[in-house]
N, C-alpha and C positions, 0 to 999 in steps of 0.2 A: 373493468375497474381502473380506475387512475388514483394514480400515487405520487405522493411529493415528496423528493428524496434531498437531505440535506446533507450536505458535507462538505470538506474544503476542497470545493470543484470552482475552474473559471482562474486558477490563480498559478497555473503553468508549471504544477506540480504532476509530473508527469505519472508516478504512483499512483495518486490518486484518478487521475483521469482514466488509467489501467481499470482500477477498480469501478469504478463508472460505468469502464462500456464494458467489462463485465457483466454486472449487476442488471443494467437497462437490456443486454442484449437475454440475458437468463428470462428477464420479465418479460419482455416481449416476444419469445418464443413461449409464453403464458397468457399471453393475449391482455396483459398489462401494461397499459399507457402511463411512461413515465413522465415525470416534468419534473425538472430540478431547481434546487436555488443554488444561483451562481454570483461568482462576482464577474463575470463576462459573459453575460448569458447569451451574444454572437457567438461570442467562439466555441461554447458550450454547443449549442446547440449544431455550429459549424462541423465540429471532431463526433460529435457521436447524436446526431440525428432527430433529436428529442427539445422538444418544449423548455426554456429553459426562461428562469425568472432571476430578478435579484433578489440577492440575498438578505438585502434590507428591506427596498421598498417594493417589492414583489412580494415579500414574505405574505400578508394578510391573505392578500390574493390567489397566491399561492395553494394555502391551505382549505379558503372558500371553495376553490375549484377542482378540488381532490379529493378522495374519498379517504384517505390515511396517510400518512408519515410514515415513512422509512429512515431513521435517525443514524447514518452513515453510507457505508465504511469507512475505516479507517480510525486514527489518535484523536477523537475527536473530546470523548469525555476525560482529561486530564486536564490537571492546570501546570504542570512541571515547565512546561515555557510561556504559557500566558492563563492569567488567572479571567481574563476578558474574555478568550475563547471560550472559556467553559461557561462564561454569563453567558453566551449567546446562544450556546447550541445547549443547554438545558432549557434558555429562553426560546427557542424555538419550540421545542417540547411540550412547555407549559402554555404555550398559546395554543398551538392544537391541541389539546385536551381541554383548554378553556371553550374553545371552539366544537368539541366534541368528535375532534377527530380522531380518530385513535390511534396510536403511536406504536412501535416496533425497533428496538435498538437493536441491529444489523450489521454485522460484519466489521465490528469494531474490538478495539486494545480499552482494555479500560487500566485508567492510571499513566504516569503517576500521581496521584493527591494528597497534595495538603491534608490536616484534619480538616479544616474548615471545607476543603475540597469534597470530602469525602460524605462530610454531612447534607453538604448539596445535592451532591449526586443520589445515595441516598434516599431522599426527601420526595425525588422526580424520579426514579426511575421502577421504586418500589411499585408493585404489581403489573410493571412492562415487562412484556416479552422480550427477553435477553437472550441473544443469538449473538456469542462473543468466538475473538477466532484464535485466540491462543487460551492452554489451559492456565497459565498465571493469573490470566482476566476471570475466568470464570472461578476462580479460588478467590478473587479480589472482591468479586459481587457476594460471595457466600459471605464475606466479612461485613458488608455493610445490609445484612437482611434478604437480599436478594439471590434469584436463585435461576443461573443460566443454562442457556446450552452452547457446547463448543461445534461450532462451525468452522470455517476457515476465512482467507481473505479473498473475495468475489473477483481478483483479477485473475485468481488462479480460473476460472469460467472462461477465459479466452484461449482460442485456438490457433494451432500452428498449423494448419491446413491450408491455410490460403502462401505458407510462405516457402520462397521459389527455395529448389534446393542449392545448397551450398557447397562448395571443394573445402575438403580440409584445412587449417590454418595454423599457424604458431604464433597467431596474435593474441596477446592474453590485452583484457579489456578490463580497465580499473573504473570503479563508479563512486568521488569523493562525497563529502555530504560538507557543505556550508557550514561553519561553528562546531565542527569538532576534529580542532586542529590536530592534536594529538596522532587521530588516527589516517589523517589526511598526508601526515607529514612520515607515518610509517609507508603508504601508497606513495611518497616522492621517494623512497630511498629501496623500495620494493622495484619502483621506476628502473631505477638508476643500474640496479641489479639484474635485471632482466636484459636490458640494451647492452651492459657490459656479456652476458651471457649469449647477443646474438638474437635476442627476441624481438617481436615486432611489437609496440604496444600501443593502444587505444585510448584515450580517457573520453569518458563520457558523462554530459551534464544533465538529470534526469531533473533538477530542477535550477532554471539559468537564476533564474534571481537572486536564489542563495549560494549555487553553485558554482557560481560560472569566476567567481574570484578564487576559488580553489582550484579549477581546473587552469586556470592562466598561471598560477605562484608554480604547479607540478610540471607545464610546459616550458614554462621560464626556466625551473631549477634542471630539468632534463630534457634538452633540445631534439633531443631523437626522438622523442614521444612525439603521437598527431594525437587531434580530436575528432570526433566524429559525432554529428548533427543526429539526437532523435527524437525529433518533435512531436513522435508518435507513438503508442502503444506497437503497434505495427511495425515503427521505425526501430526499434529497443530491440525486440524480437529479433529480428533478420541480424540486426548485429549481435547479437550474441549466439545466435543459431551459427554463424561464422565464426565463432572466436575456439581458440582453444580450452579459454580459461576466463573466471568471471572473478574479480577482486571484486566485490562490494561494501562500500559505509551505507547506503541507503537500504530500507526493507526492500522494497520493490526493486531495485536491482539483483536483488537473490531470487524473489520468485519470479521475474520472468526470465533472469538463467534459467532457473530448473522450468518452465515452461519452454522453453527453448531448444531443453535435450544436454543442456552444456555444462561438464562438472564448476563448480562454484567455490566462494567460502565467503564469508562475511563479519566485516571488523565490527563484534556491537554496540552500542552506544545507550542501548533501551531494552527493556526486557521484550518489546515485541519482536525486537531481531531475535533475543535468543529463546524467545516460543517458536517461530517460523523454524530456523535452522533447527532445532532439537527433532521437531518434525521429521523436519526432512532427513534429519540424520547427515548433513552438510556439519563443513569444519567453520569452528564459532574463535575467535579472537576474540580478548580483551585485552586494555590496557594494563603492564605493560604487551603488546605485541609479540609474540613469539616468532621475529621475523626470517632465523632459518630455518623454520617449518613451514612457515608462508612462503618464502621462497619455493621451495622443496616442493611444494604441491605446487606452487602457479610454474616452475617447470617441466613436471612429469605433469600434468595437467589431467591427474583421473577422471573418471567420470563420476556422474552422480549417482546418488542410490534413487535405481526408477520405482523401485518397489513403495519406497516410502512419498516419491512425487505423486505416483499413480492413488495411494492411498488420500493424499494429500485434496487430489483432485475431486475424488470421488465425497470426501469433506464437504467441497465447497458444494459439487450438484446438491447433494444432499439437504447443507443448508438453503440453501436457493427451495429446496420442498415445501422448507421447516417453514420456512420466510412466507411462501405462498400458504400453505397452510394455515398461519396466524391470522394472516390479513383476511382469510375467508375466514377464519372463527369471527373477528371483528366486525367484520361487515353484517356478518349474521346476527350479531348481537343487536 
């Protein structure tokens, strides 16, 4: 079987690529040939080994050449930051099903929407199989008629097996997110605290494009901090497998700490952060920042709860079944 799998892959968002070779490596230990639409379908296909098409004009083709749609992971079905996004990726949708291919919405947050958002959404997704990965999403689809199942996020599928072991550290590793100053500006003064405390600290850009200007204002304001390069799912991992301690504003800088082994906590910005961390039973911020508790943990640097990561994990094989499962009831259809 071959599948066309869409999401915002190709655009140096290193979460998502996570979640990718997740997904394609799950499927092809299932003897599923994936092909993705990218908007760099070099590099795509470069980082995780697979067929890769654009996301515009690949798209027909795309779907011609596969046997179904896999409609994520990841924030795809929201309009809270572009109302365009969401015309495209229920536009992708509605062309494979005009096309006759049958479609599968996988490993994604749904929300947040608009009304008008929500009536879109709605309209397309109604009688898809919905495999959502926090339960806020799957309360969110009961709302608009629709009726899911909770999975998790498909990067949680990648393993620490291949990574070399590490010596203990007192590096605590901050991970900013692009446009949410607020909580980028509590991680510069978190910074600040750490280095006067004798800490080593890390900042790391999981996506440079939006990231990389908040990672410069945090080096700027606190000279003692370094950066450290993770161009890769792989490269994320070993550095956190290293660290003492994980600050994050990004989703995915939380799960691959706890993919990692390394206690965490995570400033949230989106309900998908605080379905992830609720999970896991990880320490959740909001604004205003509770920064001498933050402190307090990113210097005793606890560990995670493995119980709720390993629970976490066994989510995601599970959905990866559910997922395989579907697409065999479709195809049989």
């Amino acid at each position: 079987m071959r599948v066309l799998i869409s999401g915002y892959y190709g655009f140096g968002n290193l979460g998502d690529e996570a979640l990718l070779s997740g997904l394609t490596r799950a499927l092809s230990e299932r003897g599923i040939e994936s092909v993705v639409l990218s908007a760099d379908p070099a590099a795509t296909t470069a980082m995780h080994g697979v067929v890769a098409r654009h996301r515009i004009t690949g798209l027909l083709a795309g779907l011609i050449s596969t046997d179904a749609l896999i409609s994520g992971g990841g924030g795809l079905l929201q309009d809270g930051t572009s109302a365009r996004s969401l015309r495209y990726y229920l536009g992708v949708i509605r062309l494979a099903r005009l096309l006759g291919r049958p479609a599968v919405v996988y490993g994604q947050s749904l929300g947040p929407l608009s009304a008008e958002g929500r009536g879109r959404v709605a309209s397309v997704v109604r009688g898809l199989p919905l495999l959502l990965r926090d339960e806020s999403s799957v309360a969110l689809a009961a709302t608009l008629g629709a009726q899911a199942r909770l999975v998790a996020d498909p990067a949680l599928l990648l393993s620490m097996r291949s990574a070399p072991a590490v010596p203990a550290s007192r590096t605590v590793v901050l991970v900013p997110r692009g446009g949410q100053e607020t909580l980028n500006a509590a991680l510069e003064r978190l910074a600040s605290r750490l280095v006067d405390e004798g800490r080593s600290v890390t900042v790391a850009s999981l996506h440079p494009s939006e990231d990389d200007a908040s990672v410069a204002r945090l080096l700027a304001a606190v000279p003692a901090t370094s950066s450290s390069p993770v161009p890769t799912p792989a490269a994320a991992l070993e550095l956190f497998a290293g660290a003492a301690y994980v600050v994050s504003v990004r989703l995915h800088g939380c799960i691959l700490a706890a993919l990692a082994g390394t206690g965490y906590a995570g400033l949230s910005y989106d309900t998908k952060v605080d379905g992830f961390l609720t999970q896991a039973a990880a320490p959740v911020f909001h604004q205003p920042v509770d920064e001498e508790r933050l402190l307090s943990l990113a210097l005793t640097a606890p560990g995670q709860d493995k119980d709720a990561t390993a629970r976490l994990v066994r989510l995601a094989a599970s959905g990866v079944g559910h997922l395989v499962t579907e697409l065999a009831a479709t195809r049989g259809g």
